[in-house]
C-alpha positions, 0 to 999 in steps of 0.5 A: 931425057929425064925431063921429057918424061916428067913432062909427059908424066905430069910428075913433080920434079920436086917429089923426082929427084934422084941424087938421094935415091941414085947415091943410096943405092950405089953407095950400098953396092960399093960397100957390098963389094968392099966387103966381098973383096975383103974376105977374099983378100983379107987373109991367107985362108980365104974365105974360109978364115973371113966372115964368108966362113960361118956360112960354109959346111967345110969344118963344120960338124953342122947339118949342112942342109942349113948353110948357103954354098958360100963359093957361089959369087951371086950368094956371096955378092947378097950376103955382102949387100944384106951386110951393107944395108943392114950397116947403112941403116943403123939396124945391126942384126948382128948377123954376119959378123968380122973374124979378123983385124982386117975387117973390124978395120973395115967395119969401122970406117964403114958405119962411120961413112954409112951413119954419115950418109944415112944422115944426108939421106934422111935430110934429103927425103926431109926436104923433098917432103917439107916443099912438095906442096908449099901451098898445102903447107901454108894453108895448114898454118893458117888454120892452126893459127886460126884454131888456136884464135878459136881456143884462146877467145873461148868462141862458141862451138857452133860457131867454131865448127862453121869457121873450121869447116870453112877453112877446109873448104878454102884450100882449094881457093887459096891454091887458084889464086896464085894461078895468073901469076903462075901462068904469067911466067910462061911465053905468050904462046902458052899464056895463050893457050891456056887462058883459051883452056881456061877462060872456056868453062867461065868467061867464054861463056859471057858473050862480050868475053867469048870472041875476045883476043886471049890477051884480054880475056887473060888480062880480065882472068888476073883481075877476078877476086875469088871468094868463098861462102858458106850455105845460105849466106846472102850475097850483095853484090850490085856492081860486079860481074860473078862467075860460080867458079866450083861446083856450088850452087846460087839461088837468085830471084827464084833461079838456079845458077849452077858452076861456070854460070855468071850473074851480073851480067849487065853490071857496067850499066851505070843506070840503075833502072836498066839493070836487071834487079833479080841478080843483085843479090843471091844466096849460096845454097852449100860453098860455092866460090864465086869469082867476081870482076868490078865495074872499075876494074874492067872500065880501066882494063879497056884503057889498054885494048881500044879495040876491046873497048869499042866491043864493050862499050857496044854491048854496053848500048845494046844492053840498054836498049834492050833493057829499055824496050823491055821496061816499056813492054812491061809497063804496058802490059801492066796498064793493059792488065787492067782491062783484062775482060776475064775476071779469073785472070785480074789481080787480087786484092789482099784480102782475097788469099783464099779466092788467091789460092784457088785461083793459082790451083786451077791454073797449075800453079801461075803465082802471076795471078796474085796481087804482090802482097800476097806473094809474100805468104809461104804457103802459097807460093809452096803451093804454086812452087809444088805445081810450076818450078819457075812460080819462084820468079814471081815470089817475094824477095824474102821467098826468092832467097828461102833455101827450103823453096828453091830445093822444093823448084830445083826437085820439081823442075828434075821431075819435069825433065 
């Protein structure tokens, strides 16, 4: 019954546990009524000759609107139990206090038992704590590791901060890459489930991923390596397929990719030429973890799922196709630019960045217009950038990765909207 409820709940059964609270509390009320038991009993007087008594009005000259009706069993059984925990925690307000043999007796086997359990209690709670996020525990080690190597070597505060603040962002990527190894110890059934919740937000959106069995897409989900960047950190990854696994955002080739976004798409084209060149190298605007699968990883992954390899290896010649035919529109487009009759519509020469910039003006921003040199001045692709967003595609490499131009894009394209 226990169990059904945590697993409903959600809650931990490490942070459940229940011995050291149960024997606490039953520990207590045996000890409450050890003590009650023994103030009746104890002597011939009753509870007039035993501990009982200084809470009672008979004898006592005392203004009794004070004392407590000590004959009623629900004050006395509140009184014991007041005594019991006051034993068991070592407090000893000194308060309700032994009158006879029999109890001094009793109150001295009583702190012993009670100091031993209250040892085992605390033990308990210190254990339920010490593992109730091993992952947590790790992570905390590893900084402290880390922060006292910052000290010993005297590393420069700037950089000390940006290596602390990375390790606080890191928590979160250490802890899922344990996840396909937790998953793996669950039945097939489950494994299936939750590689559908999972592979949803980031590889069901690959469309070669997306109608895969959910033994492959778990088998590709165990091979993703998971690393983390700090902003504006420039990432070159030419033959790797990355997904934006967090909430962080990437810029690459004057594009805005956002979490669950992947880039690389085409990465299991051995052909260089046909590969989408914008994508082989972005940069992270703030942290952002990217998860990444390689070429060599996912050609070995197909060994084992001929059926999921044919898939592949189709997408692979559609891709190249597609690429191929794009690569011929785009060289006659290019030759064909040439004859264009409209002499506003031509490329400039280098020299003619004035005539340039008035020209991107009068067009709305179309960087397009400009001879490629050109594209490298900040300025105007600033200008262009101001007017149409999507003019970053056409700047230089350099303008492509400048953080302060993709805010200026991702600003302007929100207005748009």
């Amino acid at each position: 019954m226990m169990r059904r409820l945590l697993a409903r709940a959600g809650a931990s059964p490490t942070g459940s546990r229940t011995p050291a609270q149960v024997i606490t509390i039953m520990f207590c009320h045996w000890m409450a009524c050890i003590w009650g038991f023994t103030a009746h009993n104890s002597t011939s007087g009753g509870i007039y000759n035993s501990w009982m008594g200084g809470y009672s009005c008979k004898g006592s000259d005392d203004d009794c609107s004070v004392k407590w009706n000590i004959e009623n069993p629900k004050n006395q059984y509140l009184l014991a139990l007041y005594f019991a925990i006051m034993t068991l925690t070592t407090v000893g307000y000194g308060d309700v206090l032994a009158t006879n043999t029999t109890e001094y007796a009793l109150m001295i086997v009583l702190m012993f038992i009670g100091g031993f359990m209250w040892a085992y209690i605390i033990g308990a709670v210190c254990a339920i704590t010490a593992t109730l996020d091993i992952k947590k525990i790790e992570h905390q080690q590893l900084y402290d590791q880390i922060n006292n190597m910052l000290v010993d070597m005297t590393i420069a505060r700037p950089t000390a901060a940006r290596v602390r603040s990375y390790l606080f962002q890191t928590e979160d990527t250490e802890r899922r890459d344990g996840y396909s190894q937790l998953v793996e110890t669950l039945s097939p059934e489950l494994q299936g489930l939750m590689c559908d919740e999972i592979s949803a937000k980031t590889l069901g959106k690959i469309s070669y991923f997306s109608s895969r069995s959910n033994k492959f897409r778990f088998a590709v989900y165990k091979n993703l390596t998971r690393q983390l960047y700090v902003p504006q950190e420039l990432v070159e990854d030419e033959v790797r397929l990355v997904i934006i696994a967090n909430q962080g955002v990437v810029g690459s080739d004057g594009r805005i990719f956002t979490s669950g976004m992947a880039m690389n798409k085409d990465f299991f084209l051995y052909n260089e030429e046909l590969r989408e060149a914008g994508t082989k190298s972005f940069r992270a605007l703030n942290y952002v973890e990217l998860e990444a699968l390689s070429r060599e990883d996912l050609f070995h992954l197909v060994q084992d799922f001929p059926t999921e390899r044919v898939y592949i290896n189709a997408f692979r010649a559609l891709f190249a196709i597609l690429r191929k035919v794009r690569a011929i529109a785009t060289a006659k487009r290019r030759v064909s630019s040439v004859f264009v009759k409209d002499p506003s519509k031509a490329a400039f020469n280098v020299d003619d960045l004035g005539e340039c910039y008035a020209a991107v003006k009068r067009s709305g921003g179309d960087l397009a217009l400009c001879a490629e040199p050109l594209r490298d001045n900040y300025e105007l692709v600033q200008a262009a950038v101001a007017d149409r967003p999507e003019a970053l595609a056409f700047a230089s490499s350099r303008l492509r990765g400048d953080a302060a131009l993709a805010q200026v894009a991702i600003a302007r394209a929100g207005d748009k909207k």
